[in-house]
C-alpha positions as CSV (number, residue, x, y, z in Angstrom):
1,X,-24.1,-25.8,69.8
2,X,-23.5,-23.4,67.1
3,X,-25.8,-21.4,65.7
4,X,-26.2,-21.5,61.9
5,X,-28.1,-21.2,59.1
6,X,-30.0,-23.8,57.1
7,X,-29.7,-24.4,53.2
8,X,-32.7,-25.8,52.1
9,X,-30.4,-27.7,48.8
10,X,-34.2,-28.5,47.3
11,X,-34.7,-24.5,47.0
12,X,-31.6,-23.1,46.2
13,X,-31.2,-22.3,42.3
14,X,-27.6,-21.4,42.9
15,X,-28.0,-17.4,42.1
16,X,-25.0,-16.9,44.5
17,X,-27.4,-13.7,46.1
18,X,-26.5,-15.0,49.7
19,X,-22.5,-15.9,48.8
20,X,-21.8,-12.3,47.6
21,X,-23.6,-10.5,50.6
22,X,-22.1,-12.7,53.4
23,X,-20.1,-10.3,54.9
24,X,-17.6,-12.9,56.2
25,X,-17.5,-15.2,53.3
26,X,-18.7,-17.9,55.3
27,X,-21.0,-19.5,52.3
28,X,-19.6,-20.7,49.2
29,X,-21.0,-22.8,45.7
30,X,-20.4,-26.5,45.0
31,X,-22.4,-28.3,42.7
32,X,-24.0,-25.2,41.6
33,X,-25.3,-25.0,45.2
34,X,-24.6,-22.6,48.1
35,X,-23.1,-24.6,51.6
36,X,-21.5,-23.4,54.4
37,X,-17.8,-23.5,53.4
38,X,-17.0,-21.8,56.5
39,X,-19.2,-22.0,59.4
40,X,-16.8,-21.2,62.1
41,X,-17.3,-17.7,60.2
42,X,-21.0,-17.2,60.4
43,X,-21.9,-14.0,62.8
44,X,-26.0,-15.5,62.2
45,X,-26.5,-11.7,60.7
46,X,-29.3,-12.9,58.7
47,X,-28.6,-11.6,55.4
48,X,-28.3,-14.2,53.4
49,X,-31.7,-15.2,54.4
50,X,-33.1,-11.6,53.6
51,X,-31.4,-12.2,50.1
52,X,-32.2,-15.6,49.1
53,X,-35.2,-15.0,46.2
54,X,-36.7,-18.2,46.6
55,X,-36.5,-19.1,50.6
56,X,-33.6,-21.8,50.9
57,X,-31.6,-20.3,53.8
58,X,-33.6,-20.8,57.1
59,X,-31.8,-19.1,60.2
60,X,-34.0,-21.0,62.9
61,X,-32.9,-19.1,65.8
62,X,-33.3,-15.3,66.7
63,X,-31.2,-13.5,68.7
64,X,-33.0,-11.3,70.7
65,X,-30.6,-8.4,72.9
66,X,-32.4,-6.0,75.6
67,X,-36.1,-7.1,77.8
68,X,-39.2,-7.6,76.5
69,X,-41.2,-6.0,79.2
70,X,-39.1,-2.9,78.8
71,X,-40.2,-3.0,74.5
72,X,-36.4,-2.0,74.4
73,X,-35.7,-5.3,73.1
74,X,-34.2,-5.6,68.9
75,X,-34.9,-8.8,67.2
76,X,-31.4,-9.9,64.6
């Protein structure tokens, strides 16, 4: 199962903040909307949820790399 992001279509307000920071151009606009025109693209870097003013883009898994019990861990 792939992990991607999810557009909350309610939220969005179509400012395209998400689109134009994507670095793999994996989001586009229909409708005045962002979607995921590619997905197959999406690295799950997070940005486009850091971006998005109002909330839309959920990423509802994170990708944790290193252990916990050595607090060497970085959250993505």
């Amino acid at each position: 199962m792939p992990l991607l992001p999810i557009i909350h279509l309610e939220r969005c307000t179509g400012c395209e903040c998400c689109v134009l920071c994507c670095p793999t151009q994996a989001l586009g606009m229909r409708d005045g909307k962002a979607f995921l025109a590619h997905p197959e693209r999406c690295d799950y870097e997070a940005r486009c949820e850091e971006v998005c003013p109002v909330g839309a883009i959920e990423l509802p898994y994170r990708i944790v790399m290193g252990t916990p019990e050595e607090d060497s861990y970085q959250e993505n």
